[in-house]
PDB file of N, H, CA, C and O in Angstrom:
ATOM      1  N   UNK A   1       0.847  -1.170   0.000  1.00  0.00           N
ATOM      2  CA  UNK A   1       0.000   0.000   0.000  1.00  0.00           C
ATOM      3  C   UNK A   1       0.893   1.235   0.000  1.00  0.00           C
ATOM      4  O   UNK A   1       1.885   1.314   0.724  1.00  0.00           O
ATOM      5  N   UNK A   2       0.469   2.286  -0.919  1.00  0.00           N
ATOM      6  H   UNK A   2      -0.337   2.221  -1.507  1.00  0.00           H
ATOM      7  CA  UNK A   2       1.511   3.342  -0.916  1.00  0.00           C
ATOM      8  C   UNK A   2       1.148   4.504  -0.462  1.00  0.00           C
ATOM      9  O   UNK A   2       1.417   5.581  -0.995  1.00  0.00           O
ATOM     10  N   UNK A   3       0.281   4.278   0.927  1.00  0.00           N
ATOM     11  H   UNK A   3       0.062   3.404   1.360  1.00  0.00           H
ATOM     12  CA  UNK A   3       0.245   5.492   1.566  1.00  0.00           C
ATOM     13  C   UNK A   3       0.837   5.360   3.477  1.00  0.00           C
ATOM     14  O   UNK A   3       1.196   4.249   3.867  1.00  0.00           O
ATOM     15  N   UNK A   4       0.853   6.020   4.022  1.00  0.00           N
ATOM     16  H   UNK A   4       0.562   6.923   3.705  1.00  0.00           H
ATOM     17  CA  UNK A   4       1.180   6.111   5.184  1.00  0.00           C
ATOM     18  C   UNK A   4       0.797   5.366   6.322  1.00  0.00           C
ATOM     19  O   UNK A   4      -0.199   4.676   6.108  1.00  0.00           O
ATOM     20  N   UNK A   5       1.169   5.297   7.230  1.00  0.00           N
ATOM     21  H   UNK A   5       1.979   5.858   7.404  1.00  0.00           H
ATOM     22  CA  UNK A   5       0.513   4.349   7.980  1.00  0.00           C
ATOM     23  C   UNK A   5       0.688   4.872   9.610  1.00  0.00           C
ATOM     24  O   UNK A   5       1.753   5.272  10.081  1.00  0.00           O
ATOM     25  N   UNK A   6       0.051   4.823   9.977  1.00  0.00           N
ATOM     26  H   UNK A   6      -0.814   4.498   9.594  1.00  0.00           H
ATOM     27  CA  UNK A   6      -0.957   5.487   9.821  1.00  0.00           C
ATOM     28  C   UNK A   6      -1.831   6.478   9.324  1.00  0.00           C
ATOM     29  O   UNK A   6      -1.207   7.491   9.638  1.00  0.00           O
ATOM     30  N   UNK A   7      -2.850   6.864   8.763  1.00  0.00           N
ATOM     31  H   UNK A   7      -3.357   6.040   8.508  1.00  0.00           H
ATOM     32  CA  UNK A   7      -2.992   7.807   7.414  1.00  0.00           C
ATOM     33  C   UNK A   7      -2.561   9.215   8.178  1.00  0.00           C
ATOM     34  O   UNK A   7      -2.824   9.573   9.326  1.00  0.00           O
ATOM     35  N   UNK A   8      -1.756   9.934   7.069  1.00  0.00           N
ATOM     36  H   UNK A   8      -1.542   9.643   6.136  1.00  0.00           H
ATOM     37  CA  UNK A   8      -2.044  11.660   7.488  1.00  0.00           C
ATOM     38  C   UNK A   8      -2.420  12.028   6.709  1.00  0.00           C
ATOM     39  O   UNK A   8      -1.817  13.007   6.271  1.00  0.00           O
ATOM     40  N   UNK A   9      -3.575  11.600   5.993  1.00  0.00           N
ATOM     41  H   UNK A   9      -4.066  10.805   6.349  1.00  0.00           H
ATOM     42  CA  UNK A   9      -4.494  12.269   5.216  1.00  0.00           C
ATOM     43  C   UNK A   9      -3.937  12.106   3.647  1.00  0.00           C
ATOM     44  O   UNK A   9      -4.197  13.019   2.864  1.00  0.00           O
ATOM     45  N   UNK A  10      -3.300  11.139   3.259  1.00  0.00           N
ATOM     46  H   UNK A  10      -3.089  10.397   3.895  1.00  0.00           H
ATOM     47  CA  UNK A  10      -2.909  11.154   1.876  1.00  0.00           C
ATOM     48  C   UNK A  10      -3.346  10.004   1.163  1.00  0.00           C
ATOM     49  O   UNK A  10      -2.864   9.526   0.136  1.00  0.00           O
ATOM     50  N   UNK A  11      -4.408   9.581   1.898  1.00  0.00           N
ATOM     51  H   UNK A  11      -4.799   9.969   2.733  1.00  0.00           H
ATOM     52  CA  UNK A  11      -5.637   8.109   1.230  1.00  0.00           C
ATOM     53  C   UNK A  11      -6.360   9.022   0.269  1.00  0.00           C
ATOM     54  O   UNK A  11      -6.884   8.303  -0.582  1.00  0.00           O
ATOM     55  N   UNK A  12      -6.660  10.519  -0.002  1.00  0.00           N
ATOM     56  H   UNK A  12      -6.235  11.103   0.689  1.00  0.00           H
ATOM     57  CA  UNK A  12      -7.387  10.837  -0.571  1.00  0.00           C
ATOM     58  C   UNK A  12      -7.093  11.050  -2.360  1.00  0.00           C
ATOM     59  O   UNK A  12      -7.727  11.189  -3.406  1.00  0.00           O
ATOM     60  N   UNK A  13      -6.000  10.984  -1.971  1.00  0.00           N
ATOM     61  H   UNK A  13      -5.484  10.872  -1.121  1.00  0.00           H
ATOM     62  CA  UNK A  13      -5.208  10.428  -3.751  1.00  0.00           C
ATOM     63  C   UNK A  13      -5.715   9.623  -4.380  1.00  0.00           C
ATOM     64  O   UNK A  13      -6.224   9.843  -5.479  1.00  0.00           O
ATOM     65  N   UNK A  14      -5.668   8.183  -3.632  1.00  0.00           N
ATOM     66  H   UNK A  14      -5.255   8.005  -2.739  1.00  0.00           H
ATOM     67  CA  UNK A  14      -6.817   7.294  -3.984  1.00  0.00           C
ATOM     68  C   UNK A  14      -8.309   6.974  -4.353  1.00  0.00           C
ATOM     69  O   UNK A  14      -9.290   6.884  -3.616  1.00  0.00           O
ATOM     70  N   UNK A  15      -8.201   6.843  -5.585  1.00  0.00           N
ATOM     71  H   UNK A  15      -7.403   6.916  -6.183  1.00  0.00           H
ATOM     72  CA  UNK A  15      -9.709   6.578  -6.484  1.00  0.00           C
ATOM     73  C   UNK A  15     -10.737   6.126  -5.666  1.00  0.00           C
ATOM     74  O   UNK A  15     -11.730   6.853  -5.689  1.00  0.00           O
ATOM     75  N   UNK A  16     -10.823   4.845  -4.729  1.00  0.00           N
ATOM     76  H   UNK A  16     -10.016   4.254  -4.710  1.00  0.00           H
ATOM     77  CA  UNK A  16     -11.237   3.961  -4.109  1.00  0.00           C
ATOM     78  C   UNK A  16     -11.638   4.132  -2.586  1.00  0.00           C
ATOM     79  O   UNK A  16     -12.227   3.334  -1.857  1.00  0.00           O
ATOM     80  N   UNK A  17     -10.899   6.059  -2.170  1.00  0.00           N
ATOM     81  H   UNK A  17     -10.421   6.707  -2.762  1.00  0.00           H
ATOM     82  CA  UNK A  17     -10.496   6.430  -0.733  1.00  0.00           C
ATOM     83  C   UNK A  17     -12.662   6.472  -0.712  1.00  0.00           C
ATOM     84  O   UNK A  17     -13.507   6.846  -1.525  1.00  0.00           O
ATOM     85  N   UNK A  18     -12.724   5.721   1.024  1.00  0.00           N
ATOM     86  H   UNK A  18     -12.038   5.418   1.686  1.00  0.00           H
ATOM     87  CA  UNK A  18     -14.033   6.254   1.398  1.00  0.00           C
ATOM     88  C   UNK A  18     -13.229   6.249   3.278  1.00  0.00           C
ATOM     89  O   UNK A  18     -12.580   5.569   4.074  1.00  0.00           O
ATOM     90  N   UNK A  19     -13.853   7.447   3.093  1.00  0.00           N
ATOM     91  H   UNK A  19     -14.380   7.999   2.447  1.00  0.00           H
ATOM     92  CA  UNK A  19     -13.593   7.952   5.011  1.00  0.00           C
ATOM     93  C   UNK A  19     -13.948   7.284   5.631  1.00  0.00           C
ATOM     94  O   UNK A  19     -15.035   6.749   5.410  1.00  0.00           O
ATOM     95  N   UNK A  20     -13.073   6.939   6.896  1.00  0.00           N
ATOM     96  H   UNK A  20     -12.190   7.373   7.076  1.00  0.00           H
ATOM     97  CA  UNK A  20     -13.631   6.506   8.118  1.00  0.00           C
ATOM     98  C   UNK A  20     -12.686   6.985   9.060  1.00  0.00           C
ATOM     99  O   UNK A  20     -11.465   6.951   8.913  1.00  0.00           O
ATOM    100  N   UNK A  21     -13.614   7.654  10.515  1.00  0.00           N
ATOM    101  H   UNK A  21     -14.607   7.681  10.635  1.00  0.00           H
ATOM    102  CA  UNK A  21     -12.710   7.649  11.326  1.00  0.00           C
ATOM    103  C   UNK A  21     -12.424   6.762  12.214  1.00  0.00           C
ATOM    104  O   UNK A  21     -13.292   6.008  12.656  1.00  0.00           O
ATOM    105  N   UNK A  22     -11.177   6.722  12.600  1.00  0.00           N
ATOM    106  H   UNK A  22     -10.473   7.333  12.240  1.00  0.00           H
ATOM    107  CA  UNK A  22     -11.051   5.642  13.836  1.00  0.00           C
ATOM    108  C   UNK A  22     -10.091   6.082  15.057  1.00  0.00           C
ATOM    109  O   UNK A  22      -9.069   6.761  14.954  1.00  0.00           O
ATOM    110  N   UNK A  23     -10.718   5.473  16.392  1.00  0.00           N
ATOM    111  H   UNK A  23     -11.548   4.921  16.476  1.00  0.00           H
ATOM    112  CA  UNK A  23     -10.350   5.747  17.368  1.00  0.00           C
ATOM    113  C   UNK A  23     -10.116   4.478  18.208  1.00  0.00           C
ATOM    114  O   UNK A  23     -10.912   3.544  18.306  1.00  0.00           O
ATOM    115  N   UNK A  24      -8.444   4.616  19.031  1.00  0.00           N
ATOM    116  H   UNK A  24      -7.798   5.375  18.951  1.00  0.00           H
ATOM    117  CA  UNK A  24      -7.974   3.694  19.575  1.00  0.00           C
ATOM    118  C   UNK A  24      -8.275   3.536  20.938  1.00  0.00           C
ATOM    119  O   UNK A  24      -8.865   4.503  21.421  1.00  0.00           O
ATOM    120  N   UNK A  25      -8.076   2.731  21.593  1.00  0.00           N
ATOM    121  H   UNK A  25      -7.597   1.946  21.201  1.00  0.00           H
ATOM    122  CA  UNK A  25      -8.798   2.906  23.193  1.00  0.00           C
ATOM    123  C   UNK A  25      -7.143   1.738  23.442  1.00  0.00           C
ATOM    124  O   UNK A  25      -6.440   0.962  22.796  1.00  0.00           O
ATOM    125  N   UNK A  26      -7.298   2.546  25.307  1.00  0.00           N
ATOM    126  H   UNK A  26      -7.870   3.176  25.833  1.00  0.00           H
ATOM    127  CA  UNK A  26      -6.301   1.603  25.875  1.00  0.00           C
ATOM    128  C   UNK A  26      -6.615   0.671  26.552  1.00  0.00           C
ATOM    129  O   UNK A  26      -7.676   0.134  26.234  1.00  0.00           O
ATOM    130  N   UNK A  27      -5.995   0.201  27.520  1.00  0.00           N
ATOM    131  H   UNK A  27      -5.133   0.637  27.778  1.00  0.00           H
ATOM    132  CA  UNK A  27      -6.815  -1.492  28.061  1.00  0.00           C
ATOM    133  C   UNK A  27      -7.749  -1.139  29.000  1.00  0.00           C
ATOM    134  O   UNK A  27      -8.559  -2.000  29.344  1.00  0.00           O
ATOM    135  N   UNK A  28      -7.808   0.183  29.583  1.00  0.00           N
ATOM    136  H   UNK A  28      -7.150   0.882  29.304  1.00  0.00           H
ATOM    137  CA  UNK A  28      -9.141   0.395  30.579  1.00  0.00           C
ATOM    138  C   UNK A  28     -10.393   1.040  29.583  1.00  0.00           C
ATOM    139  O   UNK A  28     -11.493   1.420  29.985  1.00  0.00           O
ATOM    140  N   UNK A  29      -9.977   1.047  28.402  1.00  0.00           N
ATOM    141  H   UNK A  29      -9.083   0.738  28.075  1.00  0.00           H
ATOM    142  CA  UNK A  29     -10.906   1.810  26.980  1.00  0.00           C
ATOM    143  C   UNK A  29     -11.493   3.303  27.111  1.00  0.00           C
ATOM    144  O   UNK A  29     -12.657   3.702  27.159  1.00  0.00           O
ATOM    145  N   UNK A  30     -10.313   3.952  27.149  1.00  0.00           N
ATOM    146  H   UNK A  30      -9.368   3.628  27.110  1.00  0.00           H
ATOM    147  CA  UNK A  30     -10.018   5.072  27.424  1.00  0.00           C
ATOM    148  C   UNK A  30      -9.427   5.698  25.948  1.00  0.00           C
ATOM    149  O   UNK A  30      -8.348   5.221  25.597  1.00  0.00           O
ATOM    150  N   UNK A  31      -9.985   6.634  25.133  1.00  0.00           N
ATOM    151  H   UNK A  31     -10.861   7.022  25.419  1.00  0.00           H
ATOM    152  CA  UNK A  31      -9.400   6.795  23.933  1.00  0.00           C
ATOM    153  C   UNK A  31      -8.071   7.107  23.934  1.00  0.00           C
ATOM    154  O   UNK A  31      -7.435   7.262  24.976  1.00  0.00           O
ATOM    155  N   UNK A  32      -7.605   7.209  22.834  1.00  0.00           N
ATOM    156  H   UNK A  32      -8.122   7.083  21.988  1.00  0.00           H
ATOM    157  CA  UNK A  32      -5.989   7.003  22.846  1.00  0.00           C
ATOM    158  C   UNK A  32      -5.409   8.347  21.641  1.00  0.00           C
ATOM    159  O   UNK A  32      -4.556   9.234  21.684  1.00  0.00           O
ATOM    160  N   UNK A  33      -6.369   7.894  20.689  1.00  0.00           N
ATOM    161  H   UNK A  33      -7.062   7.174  20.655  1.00  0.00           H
ATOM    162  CA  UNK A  33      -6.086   8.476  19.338  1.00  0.00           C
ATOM    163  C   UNK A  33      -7.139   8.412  18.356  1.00  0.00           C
ATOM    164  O   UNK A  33      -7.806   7.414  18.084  1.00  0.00           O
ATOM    165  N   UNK A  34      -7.235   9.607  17.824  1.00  0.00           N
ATOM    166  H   UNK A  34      -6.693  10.418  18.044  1.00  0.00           H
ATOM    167  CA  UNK A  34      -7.992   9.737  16.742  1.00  0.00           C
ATOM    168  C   UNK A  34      -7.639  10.103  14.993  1.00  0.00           C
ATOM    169  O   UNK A  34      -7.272  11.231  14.661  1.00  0.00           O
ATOM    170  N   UNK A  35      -7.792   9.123  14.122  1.00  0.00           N
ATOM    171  H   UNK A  35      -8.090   8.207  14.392  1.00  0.00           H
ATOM    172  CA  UNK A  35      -7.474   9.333  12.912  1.00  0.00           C
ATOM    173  C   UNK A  35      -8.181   9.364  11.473  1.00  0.00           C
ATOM    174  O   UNK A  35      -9.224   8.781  11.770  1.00  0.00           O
ATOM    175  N   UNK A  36      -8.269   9.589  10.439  1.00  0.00           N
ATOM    176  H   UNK A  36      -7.422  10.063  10.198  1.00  0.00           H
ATOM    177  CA  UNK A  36      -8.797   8.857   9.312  1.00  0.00           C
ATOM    178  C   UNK A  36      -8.142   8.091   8.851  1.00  0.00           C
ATOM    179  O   UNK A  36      -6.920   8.105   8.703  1.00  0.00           O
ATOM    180  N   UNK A  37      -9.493   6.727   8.349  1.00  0.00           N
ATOM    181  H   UNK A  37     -10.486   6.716   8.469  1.00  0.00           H
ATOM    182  CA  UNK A  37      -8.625   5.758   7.596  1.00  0.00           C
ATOM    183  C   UNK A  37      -9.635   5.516   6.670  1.00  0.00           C
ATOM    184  O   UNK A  37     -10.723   6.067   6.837  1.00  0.00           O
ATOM    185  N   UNK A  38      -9.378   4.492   5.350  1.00  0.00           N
ATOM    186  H   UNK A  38      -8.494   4.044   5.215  1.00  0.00           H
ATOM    187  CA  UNK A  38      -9.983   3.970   4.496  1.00  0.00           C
ATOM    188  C   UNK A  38     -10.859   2.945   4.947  1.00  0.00           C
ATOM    189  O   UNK A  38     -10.411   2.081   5.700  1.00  0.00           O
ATOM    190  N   UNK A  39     -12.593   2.918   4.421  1.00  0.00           N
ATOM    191  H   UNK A  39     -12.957   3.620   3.809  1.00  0.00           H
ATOM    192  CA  UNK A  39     -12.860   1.854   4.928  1.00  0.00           C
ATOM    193  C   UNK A  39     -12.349   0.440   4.597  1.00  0.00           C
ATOM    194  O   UNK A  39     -12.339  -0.512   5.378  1.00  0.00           O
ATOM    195  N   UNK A  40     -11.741   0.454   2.764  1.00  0.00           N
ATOM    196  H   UNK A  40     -11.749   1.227   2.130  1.00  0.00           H
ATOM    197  CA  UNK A  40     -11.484  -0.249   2.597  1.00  0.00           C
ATOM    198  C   UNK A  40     -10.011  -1.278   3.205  1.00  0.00           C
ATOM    199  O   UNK A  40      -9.487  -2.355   2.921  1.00  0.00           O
ATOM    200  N   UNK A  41      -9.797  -0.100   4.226  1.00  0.00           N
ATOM    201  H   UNK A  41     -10.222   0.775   4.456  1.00  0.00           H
ATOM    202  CA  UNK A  41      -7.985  -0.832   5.112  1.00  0.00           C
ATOM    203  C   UNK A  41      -8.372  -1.893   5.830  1.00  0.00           C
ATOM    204  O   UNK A  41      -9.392  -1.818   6.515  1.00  0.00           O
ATOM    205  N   UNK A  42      -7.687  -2.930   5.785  1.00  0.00           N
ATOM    206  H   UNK A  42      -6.859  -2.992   5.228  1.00  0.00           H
ATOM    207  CA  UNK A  42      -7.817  -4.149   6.486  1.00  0.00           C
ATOM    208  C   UNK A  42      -6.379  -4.807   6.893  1.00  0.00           C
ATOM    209  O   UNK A  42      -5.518  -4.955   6.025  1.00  0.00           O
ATOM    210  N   UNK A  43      -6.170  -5.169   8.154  1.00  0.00           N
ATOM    211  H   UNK A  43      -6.869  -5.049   8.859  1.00  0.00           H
ATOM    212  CA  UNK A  43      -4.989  -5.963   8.571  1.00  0.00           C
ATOM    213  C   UNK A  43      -4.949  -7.365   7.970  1.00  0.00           C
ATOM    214  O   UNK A  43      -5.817  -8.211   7.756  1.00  0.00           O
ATOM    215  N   UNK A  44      -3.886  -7.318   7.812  1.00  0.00           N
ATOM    216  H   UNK A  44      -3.181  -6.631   7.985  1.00  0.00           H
ATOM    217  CA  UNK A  44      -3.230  -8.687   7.229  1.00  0.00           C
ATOM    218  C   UNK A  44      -2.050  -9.138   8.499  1.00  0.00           C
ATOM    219  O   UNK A  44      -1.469  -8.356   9.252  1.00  0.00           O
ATOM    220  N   UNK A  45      -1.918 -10.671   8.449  1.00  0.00           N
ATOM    221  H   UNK A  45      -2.389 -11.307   7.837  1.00  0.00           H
ATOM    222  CA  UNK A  45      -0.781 -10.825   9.319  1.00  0.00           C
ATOM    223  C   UNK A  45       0.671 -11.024   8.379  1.00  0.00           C
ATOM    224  O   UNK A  45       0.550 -11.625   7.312  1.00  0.00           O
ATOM    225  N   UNK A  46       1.845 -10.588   8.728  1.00  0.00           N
ATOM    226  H   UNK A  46       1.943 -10.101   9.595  1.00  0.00           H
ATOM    227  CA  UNK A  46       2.593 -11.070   7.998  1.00  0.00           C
ATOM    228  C   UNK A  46       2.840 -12.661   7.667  1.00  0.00           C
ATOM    229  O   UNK A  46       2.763 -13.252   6.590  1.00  0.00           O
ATOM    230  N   UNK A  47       3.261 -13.284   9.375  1.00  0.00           N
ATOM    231  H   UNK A  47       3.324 -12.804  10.250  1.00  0.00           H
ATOM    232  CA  UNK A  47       3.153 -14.866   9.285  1.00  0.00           C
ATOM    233  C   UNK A  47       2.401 -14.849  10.992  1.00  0.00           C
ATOM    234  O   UNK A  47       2.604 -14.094  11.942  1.00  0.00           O
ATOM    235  N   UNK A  48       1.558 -15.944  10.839  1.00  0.00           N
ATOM    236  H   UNK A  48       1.393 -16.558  10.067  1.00  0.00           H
ATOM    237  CA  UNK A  48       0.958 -16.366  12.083  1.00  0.00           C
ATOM    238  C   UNK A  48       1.980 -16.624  13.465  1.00  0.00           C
ATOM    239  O   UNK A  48       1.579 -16.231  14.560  1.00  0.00           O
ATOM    240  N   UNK A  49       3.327 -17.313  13.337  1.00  0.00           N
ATOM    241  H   UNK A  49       3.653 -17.633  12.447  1.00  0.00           H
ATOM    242  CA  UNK A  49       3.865 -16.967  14.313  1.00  0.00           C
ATOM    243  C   UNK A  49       4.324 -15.384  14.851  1.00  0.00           C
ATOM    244  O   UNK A  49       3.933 -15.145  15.994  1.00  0.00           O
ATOM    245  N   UNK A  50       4.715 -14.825  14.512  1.00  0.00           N
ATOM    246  H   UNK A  50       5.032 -15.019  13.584  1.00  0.00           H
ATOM    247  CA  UNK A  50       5.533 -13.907  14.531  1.00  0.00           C
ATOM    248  C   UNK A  50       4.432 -12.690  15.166  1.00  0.00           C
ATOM    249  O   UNK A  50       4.827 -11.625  15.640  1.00  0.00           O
ATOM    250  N   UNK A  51       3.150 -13.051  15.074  1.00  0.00           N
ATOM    251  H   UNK A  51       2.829 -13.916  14.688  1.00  0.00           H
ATOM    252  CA  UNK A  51       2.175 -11.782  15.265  1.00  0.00           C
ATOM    253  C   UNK A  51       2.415 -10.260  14.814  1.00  0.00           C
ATOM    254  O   UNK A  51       2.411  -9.282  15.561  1.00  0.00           O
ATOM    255  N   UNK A  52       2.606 -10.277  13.545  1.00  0.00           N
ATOM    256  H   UNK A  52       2.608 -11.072  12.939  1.00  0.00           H
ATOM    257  CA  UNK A  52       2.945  -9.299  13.023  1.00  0.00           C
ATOM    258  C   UNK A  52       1.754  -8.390  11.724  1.00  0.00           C
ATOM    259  O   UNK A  52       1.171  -9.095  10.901  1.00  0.00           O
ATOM    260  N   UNK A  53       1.573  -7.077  11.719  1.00  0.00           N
ATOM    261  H   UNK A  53       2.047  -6.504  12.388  1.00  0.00           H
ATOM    262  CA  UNK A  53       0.199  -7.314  11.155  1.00  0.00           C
ATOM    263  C   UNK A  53       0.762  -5.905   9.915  1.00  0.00           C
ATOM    264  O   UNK A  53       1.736  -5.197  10.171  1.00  0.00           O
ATOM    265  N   UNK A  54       0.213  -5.801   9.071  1.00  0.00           N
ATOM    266  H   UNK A  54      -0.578  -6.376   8.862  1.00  0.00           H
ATOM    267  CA  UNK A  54       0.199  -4.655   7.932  1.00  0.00           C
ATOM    268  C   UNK A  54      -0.887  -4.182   7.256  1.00  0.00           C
ATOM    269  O   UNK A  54      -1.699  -4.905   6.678  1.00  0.00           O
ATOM    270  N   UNK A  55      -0.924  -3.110   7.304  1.00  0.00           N
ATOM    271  H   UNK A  55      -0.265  -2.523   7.773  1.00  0.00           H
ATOM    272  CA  UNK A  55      -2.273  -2.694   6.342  1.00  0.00           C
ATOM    273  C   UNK A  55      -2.431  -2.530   4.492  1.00  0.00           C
ATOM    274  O   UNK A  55      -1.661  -1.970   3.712  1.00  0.00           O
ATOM    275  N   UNK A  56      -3.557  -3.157   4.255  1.00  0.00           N
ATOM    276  H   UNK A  56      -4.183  -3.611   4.889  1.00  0.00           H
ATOM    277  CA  UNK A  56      -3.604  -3.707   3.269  1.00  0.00           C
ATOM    278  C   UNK A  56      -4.833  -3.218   2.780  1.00  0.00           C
ATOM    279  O   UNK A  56      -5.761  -3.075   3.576  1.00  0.00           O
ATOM    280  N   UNK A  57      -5.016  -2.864   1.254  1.00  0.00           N
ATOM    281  H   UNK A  57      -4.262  -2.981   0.607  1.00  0.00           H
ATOM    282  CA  UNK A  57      -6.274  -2.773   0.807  1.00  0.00           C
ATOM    283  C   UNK A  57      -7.533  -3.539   0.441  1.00  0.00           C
ATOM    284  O   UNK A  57      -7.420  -3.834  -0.749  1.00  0.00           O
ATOM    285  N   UNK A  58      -8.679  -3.994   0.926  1.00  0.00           N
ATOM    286  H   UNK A  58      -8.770  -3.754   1.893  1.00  0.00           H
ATOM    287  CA  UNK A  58      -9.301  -5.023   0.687  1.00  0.00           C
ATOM    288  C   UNK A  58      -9.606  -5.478  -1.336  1.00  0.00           C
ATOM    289  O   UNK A  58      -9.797  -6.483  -2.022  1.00  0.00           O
ATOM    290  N   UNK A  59      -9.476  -3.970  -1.521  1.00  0.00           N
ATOM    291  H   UNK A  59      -9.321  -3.154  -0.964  1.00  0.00           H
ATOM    292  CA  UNK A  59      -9.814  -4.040  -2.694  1.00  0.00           C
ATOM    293  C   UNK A  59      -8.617  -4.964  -3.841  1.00  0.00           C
ATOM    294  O   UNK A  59      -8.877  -5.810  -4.697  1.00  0.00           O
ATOM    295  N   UNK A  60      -7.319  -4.395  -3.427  1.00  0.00           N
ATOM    296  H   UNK A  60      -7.107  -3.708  -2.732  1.00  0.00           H
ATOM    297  CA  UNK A  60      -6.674  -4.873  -4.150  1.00  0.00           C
ATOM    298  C   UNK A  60      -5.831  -3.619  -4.920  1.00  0.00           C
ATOM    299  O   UNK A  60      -6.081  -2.419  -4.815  1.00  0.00           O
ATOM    300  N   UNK A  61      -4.745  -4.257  -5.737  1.00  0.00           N
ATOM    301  H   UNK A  61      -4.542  -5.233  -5.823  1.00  0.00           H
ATOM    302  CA  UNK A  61      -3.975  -2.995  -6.298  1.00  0.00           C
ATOM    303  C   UNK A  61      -4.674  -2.045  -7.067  1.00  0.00           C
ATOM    304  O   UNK A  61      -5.861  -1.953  -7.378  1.00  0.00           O
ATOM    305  N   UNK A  62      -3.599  -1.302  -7.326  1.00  0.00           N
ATOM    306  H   UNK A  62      -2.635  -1.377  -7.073  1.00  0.00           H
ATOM    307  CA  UNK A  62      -3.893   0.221  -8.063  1.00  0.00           C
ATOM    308  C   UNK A  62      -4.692  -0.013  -9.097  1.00  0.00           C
ATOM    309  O   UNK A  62      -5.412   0.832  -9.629  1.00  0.00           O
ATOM    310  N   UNK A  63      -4.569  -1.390  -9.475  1.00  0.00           N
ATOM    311  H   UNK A  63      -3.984  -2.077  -9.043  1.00  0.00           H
ATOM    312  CA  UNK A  63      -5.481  -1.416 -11.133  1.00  0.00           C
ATOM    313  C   UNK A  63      -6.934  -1.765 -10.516  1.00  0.00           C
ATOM    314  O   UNK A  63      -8.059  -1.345 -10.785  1.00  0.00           O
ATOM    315  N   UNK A  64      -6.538  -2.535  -9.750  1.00  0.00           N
ATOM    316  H   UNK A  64      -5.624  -2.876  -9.531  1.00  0.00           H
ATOM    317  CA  UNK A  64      -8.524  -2.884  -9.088  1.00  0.00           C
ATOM    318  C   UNK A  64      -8.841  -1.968  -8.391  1.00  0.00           C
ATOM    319  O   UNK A  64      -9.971  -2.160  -7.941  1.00  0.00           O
ATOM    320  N   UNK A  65      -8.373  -0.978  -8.040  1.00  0.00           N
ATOM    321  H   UNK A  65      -7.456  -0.822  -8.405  1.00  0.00           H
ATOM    322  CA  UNK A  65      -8.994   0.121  -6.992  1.00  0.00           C
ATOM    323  C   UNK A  65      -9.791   0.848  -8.340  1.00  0.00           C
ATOM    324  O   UNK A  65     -11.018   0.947  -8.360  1.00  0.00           O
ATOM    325  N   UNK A  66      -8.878   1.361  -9.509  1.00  0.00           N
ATOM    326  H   UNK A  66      -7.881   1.280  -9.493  1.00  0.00           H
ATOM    327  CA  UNK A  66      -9.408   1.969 -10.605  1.00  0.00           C
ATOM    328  C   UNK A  66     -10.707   1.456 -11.291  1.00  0.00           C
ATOM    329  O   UNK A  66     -11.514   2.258 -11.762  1.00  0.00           O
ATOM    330  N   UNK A  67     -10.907   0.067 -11.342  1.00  0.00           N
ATOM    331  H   UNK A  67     -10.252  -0.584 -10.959  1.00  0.00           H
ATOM    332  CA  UNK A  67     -11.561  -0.838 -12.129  1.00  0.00           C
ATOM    333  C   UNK A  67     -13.108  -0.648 -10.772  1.00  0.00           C
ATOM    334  O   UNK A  67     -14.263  -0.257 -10.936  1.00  0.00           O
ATOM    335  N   UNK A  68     -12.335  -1.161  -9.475  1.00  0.00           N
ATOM    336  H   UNK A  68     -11.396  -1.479  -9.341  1.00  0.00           H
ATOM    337  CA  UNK A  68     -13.763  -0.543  -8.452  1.00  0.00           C
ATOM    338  C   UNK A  68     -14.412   0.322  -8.560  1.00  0.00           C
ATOM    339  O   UNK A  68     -15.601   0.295  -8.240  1.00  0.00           O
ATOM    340  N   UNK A  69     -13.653   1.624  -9.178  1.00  0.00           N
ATOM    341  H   UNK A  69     -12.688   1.646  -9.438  1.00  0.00           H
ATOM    342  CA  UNK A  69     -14.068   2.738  -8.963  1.00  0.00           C
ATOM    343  C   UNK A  69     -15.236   3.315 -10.426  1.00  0.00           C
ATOM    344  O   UNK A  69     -16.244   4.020 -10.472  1.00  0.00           O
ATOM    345  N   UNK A  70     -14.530   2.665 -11.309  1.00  0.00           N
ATOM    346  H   UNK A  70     -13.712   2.092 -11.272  1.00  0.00           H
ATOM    347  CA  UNK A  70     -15.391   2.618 -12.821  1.00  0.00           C
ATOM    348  C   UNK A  70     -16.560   1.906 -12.642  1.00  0.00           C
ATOM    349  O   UNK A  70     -17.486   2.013 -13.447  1.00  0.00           O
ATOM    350  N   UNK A  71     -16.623   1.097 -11.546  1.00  0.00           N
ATOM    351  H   UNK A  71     -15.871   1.010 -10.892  1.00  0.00           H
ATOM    352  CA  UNK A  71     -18.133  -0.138 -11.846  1.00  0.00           C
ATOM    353  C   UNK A  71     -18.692   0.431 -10.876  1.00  0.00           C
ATOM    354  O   UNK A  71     -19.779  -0.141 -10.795  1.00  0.00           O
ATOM    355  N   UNK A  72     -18.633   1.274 -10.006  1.00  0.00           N
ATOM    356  H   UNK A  72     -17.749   1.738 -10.073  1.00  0.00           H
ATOM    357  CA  UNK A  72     -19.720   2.305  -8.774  1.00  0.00           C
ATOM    358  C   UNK A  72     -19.928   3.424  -9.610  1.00  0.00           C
ATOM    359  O   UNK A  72     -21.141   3.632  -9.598  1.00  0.00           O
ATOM    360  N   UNK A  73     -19.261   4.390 -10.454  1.00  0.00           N
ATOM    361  H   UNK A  73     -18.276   4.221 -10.464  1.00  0.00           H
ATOM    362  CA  UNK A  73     -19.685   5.529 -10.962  1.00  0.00           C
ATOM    363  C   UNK A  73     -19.211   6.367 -10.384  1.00  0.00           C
ATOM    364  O   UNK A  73     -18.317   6.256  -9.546  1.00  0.00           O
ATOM    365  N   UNK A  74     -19.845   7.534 -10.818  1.00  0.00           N
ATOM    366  H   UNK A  74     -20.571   7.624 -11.500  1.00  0.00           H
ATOM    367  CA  UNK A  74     -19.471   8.656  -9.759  1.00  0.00           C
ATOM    368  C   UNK A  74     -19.989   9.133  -8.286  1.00  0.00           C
ATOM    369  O   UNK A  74     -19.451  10.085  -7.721  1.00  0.00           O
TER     370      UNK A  74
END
């Protein structure tokens, strides 16, 4: 994915960008942080041992984000 990570606002480059905000809570669920992200962002693990996670587009690359974006319209 070739935007930031956590977003600072440069998902909106993206054809495919739809807002969402999100907010982190700590272990007593107490907010933490507030950001925008794509709805379409989804964690991936790198490998199951290692518990390691990356954000990823559900949609898929730059060509399917484009191709998503042609079959919804404007």
């Amino acid at each position: 994915m070739p935007f930031s990570k956590p977003s600072r606002g440069d998902f909106e480059t993206c054809p495919a960008y739809r807002a969402m905000d999100v907010v982190t809570f700590d272990p007593s669920y107490e907010p933490l942080a507030w950001f925008k992200a794509c709805r379409h962002l989804e964690l991936k693990a790198t490998t199951p041992i290692e518990n390691r996670w990356y954000g990823a587009c559900a949609i898929g690359d730059a060509a399917a984000r484009d191709r998503w974006t042609q079959s919804i319209g404007a």
